[in-house]
VOBA-1610 file (N, C-alpha, C; in pm, whole numbers, padded with zeros to 5 digits, always signed):
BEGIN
Unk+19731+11158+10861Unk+19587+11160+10890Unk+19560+11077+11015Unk+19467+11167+11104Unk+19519+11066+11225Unk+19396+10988+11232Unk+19356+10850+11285Unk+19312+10735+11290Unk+19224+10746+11367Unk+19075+10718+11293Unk+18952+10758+11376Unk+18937+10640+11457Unk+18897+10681+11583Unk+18870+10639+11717Unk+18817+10488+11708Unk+18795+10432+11773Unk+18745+10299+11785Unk+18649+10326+11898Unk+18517+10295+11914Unk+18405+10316+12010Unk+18469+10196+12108Unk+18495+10220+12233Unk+18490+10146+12348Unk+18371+10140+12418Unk+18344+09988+12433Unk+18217+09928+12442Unk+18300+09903+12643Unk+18175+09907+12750Unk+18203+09863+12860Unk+18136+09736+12876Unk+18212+09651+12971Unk+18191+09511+12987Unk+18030+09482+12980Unk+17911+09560+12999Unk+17790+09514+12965Unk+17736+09540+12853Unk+17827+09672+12798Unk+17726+09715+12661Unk+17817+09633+12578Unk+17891+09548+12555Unk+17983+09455+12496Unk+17897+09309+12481Unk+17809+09267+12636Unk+17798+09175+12623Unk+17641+09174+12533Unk+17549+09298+12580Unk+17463+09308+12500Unk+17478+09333+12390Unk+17580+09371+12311Unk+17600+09409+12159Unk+17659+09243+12133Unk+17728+09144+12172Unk+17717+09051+12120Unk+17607+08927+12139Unk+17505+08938+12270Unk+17380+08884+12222Unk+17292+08927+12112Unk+17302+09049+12128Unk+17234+09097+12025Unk+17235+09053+11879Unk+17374+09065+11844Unk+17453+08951+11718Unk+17392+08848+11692Unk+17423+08772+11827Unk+17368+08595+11831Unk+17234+08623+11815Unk+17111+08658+11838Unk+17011+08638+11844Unk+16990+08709+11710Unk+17014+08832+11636Unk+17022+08877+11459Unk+17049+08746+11413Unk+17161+08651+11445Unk+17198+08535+11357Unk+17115+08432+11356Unk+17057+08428+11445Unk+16976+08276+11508Unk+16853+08338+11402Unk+16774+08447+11406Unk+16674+08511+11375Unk+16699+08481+11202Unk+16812+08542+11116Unk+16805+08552+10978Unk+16834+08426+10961Unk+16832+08306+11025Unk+16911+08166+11004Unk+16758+08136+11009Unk+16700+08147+11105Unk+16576+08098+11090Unk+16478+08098+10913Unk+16527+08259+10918Unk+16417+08325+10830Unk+16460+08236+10664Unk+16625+08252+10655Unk+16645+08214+10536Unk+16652+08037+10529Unk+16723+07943+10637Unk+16710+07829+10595Unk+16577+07735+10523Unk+16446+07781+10516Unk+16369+07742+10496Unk+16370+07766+10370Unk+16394+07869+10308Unk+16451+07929+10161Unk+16494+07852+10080Unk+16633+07825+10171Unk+16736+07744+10068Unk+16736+07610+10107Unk+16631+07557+10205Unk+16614+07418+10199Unk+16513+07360+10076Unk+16403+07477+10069Unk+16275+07436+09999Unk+16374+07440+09838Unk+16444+07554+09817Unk+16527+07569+09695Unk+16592+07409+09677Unk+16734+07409+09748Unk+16756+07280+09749Unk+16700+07115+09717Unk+16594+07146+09788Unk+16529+07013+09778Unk+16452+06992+09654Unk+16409+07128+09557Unk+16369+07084+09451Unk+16466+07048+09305Unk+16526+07090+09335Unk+16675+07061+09201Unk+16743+06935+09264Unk+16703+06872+09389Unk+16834+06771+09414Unk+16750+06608+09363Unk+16827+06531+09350Unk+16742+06410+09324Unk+16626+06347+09428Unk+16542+06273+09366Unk+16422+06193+09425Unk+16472+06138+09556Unk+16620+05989+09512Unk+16622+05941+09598Unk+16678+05986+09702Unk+16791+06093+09675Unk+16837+06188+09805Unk+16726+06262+09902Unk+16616+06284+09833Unk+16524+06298+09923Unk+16447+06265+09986Unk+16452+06153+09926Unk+16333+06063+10022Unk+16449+05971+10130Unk+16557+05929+10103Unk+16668+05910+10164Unk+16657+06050+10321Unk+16637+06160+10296Unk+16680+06252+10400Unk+16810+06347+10403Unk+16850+06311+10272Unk+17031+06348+10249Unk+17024+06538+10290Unk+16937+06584+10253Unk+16916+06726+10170Unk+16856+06775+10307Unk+16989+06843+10359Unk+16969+06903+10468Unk+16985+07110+10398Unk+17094+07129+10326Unk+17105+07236+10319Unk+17145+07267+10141Unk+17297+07188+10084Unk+17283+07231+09940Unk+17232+07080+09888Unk+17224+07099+09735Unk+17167+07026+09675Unk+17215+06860+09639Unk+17153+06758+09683Unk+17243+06645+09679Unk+17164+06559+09511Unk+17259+06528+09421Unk+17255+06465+09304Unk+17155+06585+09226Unk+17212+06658+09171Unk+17122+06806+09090Unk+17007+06720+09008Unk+16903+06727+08999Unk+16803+06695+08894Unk+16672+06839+08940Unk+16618+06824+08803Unk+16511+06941+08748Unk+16378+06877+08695Unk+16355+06743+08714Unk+16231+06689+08633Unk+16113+06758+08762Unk+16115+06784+08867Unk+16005+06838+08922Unk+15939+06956+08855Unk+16099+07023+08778Unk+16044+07157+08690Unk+16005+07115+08579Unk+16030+07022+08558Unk+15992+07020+08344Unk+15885+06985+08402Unk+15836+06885+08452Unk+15702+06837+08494Unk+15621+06987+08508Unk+15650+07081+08619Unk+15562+07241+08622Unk+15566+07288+08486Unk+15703+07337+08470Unk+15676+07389+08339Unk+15625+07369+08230Unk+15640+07252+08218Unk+15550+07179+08074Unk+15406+07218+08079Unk+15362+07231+08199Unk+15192+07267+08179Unk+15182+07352+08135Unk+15071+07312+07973Unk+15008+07486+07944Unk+14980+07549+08022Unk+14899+07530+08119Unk+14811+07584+08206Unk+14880+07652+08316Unk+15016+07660+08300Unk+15071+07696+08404Unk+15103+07889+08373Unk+15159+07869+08259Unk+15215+08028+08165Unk+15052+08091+08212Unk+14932+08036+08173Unk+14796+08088+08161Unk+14794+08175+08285Unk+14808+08019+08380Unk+14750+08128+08515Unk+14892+08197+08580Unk+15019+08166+08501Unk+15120+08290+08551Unk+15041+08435+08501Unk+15014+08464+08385Unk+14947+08568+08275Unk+14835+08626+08396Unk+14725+08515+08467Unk+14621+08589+08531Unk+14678+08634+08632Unk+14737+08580+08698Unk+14814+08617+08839Unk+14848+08787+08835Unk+14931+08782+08734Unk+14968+08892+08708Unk+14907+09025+08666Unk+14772+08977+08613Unk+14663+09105+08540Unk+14606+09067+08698Unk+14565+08981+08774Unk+14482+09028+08871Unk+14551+09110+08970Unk+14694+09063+08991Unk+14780+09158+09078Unk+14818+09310+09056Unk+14832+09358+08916Unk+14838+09504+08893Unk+14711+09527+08886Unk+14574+09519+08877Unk+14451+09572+08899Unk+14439+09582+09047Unk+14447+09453+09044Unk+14421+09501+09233Unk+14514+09524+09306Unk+14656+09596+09318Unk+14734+09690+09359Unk+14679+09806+09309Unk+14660+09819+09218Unk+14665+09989+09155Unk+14545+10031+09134Unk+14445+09980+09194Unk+14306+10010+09211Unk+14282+10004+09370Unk+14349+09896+09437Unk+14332+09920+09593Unk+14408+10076+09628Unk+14574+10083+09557Unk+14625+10163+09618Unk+14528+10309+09624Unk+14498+10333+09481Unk+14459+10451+09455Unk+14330+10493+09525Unk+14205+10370+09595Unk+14130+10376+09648Unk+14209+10418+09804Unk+14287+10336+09838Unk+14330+10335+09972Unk+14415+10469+10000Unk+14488+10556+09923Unk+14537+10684+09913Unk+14394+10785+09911Unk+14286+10778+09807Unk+14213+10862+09846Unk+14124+10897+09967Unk+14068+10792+10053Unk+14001+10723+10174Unk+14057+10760+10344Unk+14218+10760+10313Unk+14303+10748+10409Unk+14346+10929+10413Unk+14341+11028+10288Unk+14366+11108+10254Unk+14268+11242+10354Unk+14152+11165+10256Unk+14025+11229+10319Unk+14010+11223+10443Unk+14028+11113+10522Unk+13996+11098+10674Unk+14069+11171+10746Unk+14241+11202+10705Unk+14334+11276+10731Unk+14282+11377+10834Unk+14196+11450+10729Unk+14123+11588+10761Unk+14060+11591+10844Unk+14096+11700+10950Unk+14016+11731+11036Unk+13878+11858+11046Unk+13879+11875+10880Unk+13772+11977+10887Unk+13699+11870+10821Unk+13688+11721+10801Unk+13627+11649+10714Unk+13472+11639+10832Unk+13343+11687+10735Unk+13229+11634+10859Unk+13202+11490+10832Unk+13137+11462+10955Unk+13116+11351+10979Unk+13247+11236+11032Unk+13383+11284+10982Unk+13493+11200+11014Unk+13462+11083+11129Unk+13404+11137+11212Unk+13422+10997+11321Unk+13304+10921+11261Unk+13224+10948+11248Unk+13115+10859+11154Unk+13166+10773+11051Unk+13238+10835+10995Unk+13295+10784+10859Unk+13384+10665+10882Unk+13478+10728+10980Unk+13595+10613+11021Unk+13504+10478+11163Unk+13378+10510+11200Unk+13319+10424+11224Unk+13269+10281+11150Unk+13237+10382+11033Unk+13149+10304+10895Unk+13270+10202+10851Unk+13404+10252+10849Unk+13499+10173+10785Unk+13538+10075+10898Unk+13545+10104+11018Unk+13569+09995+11107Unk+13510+09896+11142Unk+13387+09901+11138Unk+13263+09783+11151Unk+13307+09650+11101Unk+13342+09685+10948Unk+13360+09525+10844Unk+13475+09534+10885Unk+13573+09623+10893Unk+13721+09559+10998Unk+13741+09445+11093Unk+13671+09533+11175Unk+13641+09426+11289Unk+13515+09313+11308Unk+13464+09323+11216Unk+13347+09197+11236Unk+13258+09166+11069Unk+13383+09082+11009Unk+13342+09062+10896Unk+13205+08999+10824Unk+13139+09010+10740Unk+12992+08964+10666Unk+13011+08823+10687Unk+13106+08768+10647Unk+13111+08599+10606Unk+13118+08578+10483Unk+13169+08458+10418Unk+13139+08411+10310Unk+13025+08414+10255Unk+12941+08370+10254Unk+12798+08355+10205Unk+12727+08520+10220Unk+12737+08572+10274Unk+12657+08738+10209Unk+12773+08811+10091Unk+12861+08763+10124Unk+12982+08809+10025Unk+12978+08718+09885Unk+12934+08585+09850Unk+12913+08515+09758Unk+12780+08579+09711Unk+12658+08592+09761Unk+12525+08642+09730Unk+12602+08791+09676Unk+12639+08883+09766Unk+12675+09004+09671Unk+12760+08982+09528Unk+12831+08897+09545Unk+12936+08914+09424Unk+12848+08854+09292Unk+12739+08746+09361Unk+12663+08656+09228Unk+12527+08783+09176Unk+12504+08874+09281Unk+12408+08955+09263Unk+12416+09038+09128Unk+12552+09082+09153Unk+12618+09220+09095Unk+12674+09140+08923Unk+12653+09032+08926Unk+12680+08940+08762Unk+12819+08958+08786Unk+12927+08914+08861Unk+13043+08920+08856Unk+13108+08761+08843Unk+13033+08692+08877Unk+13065+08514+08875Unk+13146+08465+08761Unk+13193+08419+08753Unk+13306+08417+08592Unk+13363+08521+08557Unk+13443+08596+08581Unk+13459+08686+08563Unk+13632+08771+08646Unk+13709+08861+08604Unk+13841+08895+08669Unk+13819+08943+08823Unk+13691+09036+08772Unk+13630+09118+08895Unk+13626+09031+09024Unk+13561+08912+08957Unk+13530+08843+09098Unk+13618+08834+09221Unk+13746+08814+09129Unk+13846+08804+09206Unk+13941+08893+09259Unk+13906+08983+09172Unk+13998+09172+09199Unk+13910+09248+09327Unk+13787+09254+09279Unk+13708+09386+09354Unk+13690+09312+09502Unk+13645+09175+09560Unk+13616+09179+09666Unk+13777+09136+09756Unk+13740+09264+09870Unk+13861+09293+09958Unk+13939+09400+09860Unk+13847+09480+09809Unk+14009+09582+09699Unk+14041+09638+09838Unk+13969+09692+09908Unk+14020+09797+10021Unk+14048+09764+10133Unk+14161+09756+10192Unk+14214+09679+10279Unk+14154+09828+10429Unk+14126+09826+10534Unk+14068+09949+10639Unk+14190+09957+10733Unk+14341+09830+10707Unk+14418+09819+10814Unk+14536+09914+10722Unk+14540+09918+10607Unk+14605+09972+10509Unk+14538+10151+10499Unk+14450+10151+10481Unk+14398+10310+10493Unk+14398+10330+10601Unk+14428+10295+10741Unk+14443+10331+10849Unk+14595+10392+10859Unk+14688+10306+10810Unk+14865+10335+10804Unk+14818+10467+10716Unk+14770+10503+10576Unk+14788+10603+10499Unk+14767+10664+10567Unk+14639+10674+10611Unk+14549+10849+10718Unk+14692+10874+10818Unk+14730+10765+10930Unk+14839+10840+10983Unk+14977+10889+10873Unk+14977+10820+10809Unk+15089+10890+10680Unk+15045+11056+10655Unk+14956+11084+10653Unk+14890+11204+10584Unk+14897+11301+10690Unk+14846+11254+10783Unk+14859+11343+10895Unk+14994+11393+10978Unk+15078+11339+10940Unk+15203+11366+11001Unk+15274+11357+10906Unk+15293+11400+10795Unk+15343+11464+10694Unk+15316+11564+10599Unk+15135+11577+10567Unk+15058+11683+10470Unk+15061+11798+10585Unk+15138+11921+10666Unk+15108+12004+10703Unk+14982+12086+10706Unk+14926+12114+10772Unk+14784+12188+10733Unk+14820+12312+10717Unk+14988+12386+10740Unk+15018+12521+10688Unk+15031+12513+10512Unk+15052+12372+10431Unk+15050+12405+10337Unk+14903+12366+10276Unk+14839+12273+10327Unk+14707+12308+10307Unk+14639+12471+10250Unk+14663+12545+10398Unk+14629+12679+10421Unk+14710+12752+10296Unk+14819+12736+10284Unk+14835+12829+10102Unk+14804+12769+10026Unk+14766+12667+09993Unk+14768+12616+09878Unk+14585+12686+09832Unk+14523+12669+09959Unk+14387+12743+09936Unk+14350+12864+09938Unk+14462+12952+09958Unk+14485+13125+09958Unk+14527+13106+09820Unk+14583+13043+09761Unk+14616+13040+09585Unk+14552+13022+09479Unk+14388+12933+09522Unk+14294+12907+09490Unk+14233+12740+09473Unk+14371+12701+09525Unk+14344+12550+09471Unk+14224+12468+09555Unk+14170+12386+09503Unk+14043+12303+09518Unk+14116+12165+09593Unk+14027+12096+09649Unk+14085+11976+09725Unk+14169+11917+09661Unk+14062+11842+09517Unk+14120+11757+09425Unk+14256+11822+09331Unk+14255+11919+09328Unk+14404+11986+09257Unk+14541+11961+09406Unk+14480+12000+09502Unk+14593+12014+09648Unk+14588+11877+09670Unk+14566+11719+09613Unk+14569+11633+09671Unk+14638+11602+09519Unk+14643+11578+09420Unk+14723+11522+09342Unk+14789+11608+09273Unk+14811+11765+09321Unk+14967+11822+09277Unk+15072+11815+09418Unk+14979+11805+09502Unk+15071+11846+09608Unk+15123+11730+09686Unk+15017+11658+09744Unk+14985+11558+09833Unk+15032+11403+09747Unk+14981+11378+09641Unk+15023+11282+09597Unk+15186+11220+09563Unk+15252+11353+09539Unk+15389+11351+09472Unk+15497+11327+09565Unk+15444+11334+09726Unk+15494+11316+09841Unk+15440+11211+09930Unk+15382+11137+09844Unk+15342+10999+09899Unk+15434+10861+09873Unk+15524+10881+09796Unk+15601+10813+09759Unk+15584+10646+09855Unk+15665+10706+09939Unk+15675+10602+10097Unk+15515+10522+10112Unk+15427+10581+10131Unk+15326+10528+10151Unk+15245+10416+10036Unk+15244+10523+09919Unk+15218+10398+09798Unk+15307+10306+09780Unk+15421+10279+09799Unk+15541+10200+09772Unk+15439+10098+09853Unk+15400+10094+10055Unk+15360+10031+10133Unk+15212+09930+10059Unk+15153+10086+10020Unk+14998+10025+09971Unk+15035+09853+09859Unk+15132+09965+09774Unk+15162+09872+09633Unk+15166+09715+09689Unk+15251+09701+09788Unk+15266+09602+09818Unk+15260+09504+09872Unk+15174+09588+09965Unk+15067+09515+10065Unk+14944+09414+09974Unk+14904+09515+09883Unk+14789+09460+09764Unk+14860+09351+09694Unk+14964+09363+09626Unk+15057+09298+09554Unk+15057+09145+09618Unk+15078+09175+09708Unk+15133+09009+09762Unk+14991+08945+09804Unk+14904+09020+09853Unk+14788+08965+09877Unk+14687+08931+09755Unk+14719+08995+09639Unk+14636+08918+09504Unk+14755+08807+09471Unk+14874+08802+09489Unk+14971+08697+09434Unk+14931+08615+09470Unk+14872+08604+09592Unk+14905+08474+09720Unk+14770+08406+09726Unk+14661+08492+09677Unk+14556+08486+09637Unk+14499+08378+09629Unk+14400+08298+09651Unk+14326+08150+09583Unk+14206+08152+09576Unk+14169+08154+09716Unk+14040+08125+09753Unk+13926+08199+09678Unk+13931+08395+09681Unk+13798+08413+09615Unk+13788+08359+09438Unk+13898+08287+09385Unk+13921+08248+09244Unk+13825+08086+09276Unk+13866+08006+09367Unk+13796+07915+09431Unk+13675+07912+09450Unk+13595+08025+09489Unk+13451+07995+09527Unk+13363+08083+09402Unk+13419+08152+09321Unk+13387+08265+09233Unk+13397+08222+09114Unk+13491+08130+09069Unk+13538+08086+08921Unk+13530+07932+08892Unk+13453+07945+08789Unk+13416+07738+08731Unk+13534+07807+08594Unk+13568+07849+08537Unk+13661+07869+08385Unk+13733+07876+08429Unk+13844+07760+08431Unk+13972+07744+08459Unk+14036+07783+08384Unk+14005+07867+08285Unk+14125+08009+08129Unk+14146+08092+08257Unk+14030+08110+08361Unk+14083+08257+08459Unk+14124+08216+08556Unk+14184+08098+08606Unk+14250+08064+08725Unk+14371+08095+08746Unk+14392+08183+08845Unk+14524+08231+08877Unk+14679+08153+08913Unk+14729+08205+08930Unk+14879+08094+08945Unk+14852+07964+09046Unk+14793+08005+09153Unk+14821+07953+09305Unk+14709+07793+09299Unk+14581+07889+09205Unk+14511+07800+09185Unk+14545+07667+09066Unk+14602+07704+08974Unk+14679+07615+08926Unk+14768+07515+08966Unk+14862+07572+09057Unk+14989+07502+09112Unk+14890+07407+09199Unk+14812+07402+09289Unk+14721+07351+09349Unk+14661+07239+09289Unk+14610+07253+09151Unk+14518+07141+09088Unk+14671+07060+09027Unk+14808+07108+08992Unk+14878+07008+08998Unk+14968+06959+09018Unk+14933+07020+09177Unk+15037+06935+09287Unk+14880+06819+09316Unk+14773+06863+09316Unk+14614+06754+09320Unk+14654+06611+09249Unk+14659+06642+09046Unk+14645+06593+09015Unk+14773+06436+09032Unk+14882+06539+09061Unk+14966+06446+09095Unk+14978+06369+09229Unk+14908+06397+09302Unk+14872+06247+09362Unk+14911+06127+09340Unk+14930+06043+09456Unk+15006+05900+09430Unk+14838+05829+09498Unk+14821+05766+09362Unk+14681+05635+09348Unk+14673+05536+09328Unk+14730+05414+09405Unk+14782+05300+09344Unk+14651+05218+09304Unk+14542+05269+09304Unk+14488+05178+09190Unk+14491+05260+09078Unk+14526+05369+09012Unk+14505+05387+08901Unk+14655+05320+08794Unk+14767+05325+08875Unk+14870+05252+08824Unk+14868+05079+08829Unk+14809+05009+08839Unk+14778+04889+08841Unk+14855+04783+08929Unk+14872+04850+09055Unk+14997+04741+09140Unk+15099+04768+09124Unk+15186+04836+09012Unk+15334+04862+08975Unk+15365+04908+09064Unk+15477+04868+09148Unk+15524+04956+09259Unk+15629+05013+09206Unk+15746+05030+09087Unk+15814+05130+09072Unk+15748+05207+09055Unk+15612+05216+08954Unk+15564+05303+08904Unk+15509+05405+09042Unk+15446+05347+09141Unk+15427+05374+09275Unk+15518+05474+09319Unk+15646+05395+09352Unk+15772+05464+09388Unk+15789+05574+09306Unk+15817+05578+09173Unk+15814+05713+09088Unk+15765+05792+09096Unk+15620+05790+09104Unk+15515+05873+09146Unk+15507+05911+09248Unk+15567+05880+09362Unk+15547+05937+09498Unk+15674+06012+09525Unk+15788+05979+09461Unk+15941+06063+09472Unk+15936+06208+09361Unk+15813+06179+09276Unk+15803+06286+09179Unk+15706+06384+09298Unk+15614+06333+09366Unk+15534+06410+09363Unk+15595+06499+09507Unk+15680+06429+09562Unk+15753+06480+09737Unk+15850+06596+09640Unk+15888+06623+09527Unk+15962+06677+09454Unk+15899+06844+09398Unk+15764+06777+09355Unk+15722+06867+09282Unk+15626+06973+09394Unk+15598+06927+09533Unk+15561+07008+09620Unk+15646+07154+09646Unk+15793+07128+09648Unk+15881+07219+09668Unk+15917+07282+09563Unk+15906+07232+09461Unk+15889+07309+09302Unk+15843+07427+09242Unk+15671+07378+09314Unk+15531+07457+09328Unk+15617+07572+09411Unk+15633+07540+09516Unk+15695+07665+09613Unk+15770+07799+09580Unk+15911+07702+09460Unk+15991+07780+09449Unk+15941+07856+09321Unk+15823+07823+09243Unk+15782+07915+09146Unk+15670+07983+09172Unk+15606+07986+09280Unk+15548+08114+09333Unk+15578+08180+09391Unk+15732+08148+09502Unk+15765+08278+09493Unk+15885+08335+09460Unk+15918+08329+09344Unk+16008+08392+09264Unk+15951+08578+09229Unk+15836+08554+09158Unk+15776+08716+09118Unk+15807+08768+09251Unk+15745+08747+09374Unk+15756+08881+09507Unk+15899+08930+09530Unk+15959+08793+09540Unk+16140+08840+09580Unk+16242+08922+09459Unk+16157+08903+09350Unk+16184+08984+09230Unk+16170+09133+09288Unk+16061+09163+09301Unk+15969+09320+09319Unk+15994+09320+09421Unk+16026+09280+09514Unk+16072+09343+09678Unk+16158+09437+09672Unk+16285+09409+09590Unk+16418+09476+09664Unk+16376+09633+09535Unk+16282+09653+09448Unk+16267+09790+09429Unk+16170+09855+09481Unk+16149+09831+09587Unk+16024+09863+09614Unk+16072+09914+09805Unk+16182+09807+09813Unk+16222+09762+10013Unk+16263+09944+10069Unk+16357+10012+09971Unk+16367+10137+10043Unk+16238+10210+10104Unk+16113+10253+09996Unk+16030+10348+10059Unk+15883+10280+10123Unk+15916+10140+10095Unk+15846+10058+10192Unk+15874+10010+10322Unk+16027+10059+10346Unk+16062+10075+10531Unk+15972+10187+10554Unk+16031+10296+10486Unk+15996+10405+10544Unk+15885+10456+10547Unk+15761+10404+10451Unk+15673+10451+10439Unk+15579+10342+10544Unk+15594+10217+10606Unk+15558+10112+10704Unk+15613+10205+10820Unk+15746+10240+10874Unk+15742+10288+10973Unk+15688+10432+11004Unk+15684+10523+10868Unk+15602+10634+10918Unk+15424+10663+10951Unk+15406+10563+10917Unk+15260+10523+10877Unk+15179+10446+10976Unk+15300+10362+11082Unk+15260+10297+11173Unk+15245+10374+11290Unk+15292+10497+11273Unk+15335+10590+11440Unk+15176+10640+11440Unk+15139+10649+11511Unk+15091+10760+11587Unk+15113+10881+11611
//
């Protein structure tokens, strides 16, 4: 069997294929050391860290930054909300943002440039906080999941990627039979159109996904019942509560010292348990979310 070829590279496309290398390496070195430093630094001991030791693996293994997280009730709670606010508002943005992006598609749609006007306005030149607090307190949503699901469900930079998704993939020749057969919009958009969206909802899913995960603020200005405070907002009140206060410890300076090596500990802690769920759900999700990001982005 004879011995497939070896590509001969010439002295410049050699030297650009190994910058190219170096700068891939420099680039994923960047991306991941921050990873496995923040990882590192929370399993390794207090004094190795406040020492400076903990450059890359873990120096003297300890976990009390985690028993300290984990032990909070309050922590499982707002893991639980995190999670009901993140599949509502993925799978209510997506399905909004598939129908919106669908419709605009169309070029027999009237009014279309009107329409995609109407959606660009709050794109580009948002209400503010305060007409957005007055609407949400108007509508009796204040305490409540909604508060924190419905405002921003529809992302206009996200139904912008779908509409080009639609348009350079929904053919308007199968349009045209599908309506010589008899079918109605709503039948030609979720027998036909939907089942070949794959790529694109994968994008939507996860675009929404990470943006209710990551979530705080409308839980912040919307929610006094801390039963409905989401993960982020939690991790927040106690990385707060742990604060170093030397008058509430009475002068003790170990106690001082303890408290301030716990709390440089439990910052990176917080870190590594919010984001565990995304890097979970990424890698089933990473195939038709290339493809459905790069088909969606073209023009």
């Amino acid at each position: 069997m004879a011995r497939a070829r070896r590509m001969r590279y010439s002295g410049g496309d050699a030297a650009f294929m190994v910058t190219t290398y170096i700068l891939l390496a420099v680039f994923t070195l960047s991306v991941l050391y921050p990873l496995i430093f923040v990882l590192s630094a929370s399993v390794s001991s207090a004094d190795a860290l406040t020492r400076g030791d903990v450059w890359f693996w873990p120096v003297g293994i300890n976990v009390d930054a985690y028993a300290e997280v984990l032990g909070s009730p309050r922590l499982v709670r707002g893991f639980l909300n995190s999670v009901l606010y993140t599949v509502l508002g993925s799978a209510i943005g997506t399905f909004l943002t598939l129908l919106a992006g669908y419709v605009l598609s169309r070029d027999d749609l009237p009014f279309r440039r009107s329409l995609m006007f109407f959606f660009l306005i709050p794109f580009l030149f948002s209400a503010g906080i305060i007409p957005t607090y007055m609407i949400v307190n108007a509508l009796g949503l204040m305490d409540s999941i909604w508060a924190v699901v419905l405002p921003g469900v529809l992302n206009v930079f996200n139904m912008i990627i779908t509409m080009t998704f639609y348009r350079m993939n929904i053919p308007k020749e199968m349009l045209e039979a599908a309506q010589v057969d008899g079918a109605t919009d709503f039948r030609f958009f979720f027998r036909m159109a939907l089942p070949l969206s794959k790529p694109i909802i994968a994008v939507n899913v996860l675009f929404y996904a990470i943006t209710q995960w990551n979530g705080w603020f409308n839980a912040l200005l919307y929610l006094s019942d801390d039963t409905l405070f989401p993960l982020q907002l939690v991790l927040r009140d106690i990385l707060t509560q742990s604060q170093v206060d030397p008058s509430m410890i009475g002068g003790d300076v170990s106690e001082l010292i303890r408290r301030k090596e716990l709390f440089d500990k439990l910052k990176y802690a917080l870190i590594v348990v919010a984001m565990i769920p995304p890097m979970i759900a990424y890698p089933f999700v990473q195939k038709h979310f290339t493809k459905g990001a790069l088909i969606g982005s073209l023009k």
